[in-house]
N, C-alpha and C positions, 0 to 999 in steps of 0.2 A: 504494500500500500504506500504514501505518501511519507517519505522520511524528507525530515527536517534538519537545518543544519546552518546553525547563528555565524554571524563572523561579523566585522569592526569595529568589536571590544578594544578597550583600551586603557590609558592612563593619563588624564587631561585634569587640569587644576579648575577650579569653581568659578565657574561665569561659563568654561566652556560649551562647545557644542558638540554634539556627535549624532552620526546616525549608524546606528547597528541595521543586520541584515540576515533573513530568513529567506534561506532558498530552496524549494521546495522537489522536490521530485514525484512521479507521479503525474497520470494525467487527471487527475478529480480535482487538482485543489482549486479550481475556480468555486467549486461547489460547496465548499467550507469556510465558516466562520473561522477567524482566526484573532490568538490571541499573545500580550506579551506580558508574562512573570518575570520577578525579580525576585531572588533569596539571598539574604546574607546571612557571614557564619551568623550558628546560634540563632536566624530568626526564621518563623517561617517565611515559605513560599509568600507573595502578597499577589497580589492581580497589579498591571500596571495600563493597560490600555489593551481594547478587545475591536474586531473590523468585522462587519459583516460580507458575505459572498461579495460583495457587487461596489463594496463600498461606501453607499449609501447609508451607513448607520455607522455611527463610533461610541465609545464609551471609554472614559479613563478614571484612573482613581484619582479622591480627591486631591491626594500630596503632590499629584504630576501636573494635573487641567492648567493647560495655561503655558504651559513650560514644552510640553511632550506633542507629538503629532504622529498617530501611526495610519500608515496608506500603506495601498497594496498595486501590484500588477500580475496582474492575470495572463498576462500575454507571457511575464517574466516568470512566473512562478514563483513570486518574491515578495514578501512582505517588508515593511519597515517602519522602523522606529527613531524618527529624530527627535535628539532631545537637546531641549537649547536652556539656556541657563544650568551647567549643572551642578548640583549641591554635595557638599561630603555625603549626606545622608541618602545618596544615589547607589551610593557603591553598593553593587551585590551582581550576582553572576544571573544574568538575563536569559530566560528560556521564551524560547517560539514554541505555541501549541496551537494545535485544530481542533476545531469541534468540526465532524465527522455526518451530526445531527441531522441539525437544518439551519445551512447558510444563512438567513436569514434571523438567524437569532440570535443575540447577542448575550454570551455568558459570561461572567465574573469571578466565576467559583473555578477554583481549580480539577474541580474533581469532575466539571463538567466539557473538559479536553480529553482527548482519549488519544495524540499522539504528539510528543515531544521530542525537540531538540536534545543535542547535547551544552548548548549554554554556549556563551561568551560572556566574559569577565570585563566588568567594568569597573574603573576606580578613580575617583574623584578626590582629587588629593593636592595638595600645594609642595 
């Protein structure tokens, strides 16, 4: 099925910007919701912005709204996550997941992705 696979993690100092990147394989992933987590040590998983099939719909948590922008392409197989302003409180190892479901729905809960990256590491640091 559709494996996932993060990359342009880094290490940039606070005000920076960055955009990370999920590329997808597979030919379904037009037809899935898709979403992006972040965990650091010691804390859970948290949800950090979610994209529906088509793009049409987004959703972010409240500590990113404002800061974060996740879009997709379909053509590319590729989702993404620019995050502009970023804070120490950023740093944690970013996973890309699909919800498999219905594209069309936007989920927040981790437990309701059913295929995940292996991460990219991000760290926010002076």
């Amino acid at each position: 099925q559709v494996q996932l696979v993060e990359s342009g993690g880094g290490v940039v100092q606070p005000g920076a910007s960055l955009r990370i990147s999920c590329s997808a394989s597979g030919r379904t992933f037009s037809s899935y919701a898709m979403g992006w987590f972040r965990q650091a040590p010691g804390k859970e998983r948290e949800f950090v912005a979610a994209i529906d099939r088509d793009g049409g719909e987004t959703e972010y948590a409240g500590s990113v709204k404002g800061r974060f922008i996740i879009s997709r392409d379909n053509d590319k197989n590729s989702v993404y996550l620019q995050m502009n302003n970023l804070k120490r409180e950023d740093t944690a190892t970013y996973y890309c997941a699909a919800d498999p479901r219905d594209g069309l729905v936007v989920v927040t809960l981790a437990g309701g992705y059913a295929i995940w990256g292996q991460g990219t590491q991000v760290t926010v640091s002076s």
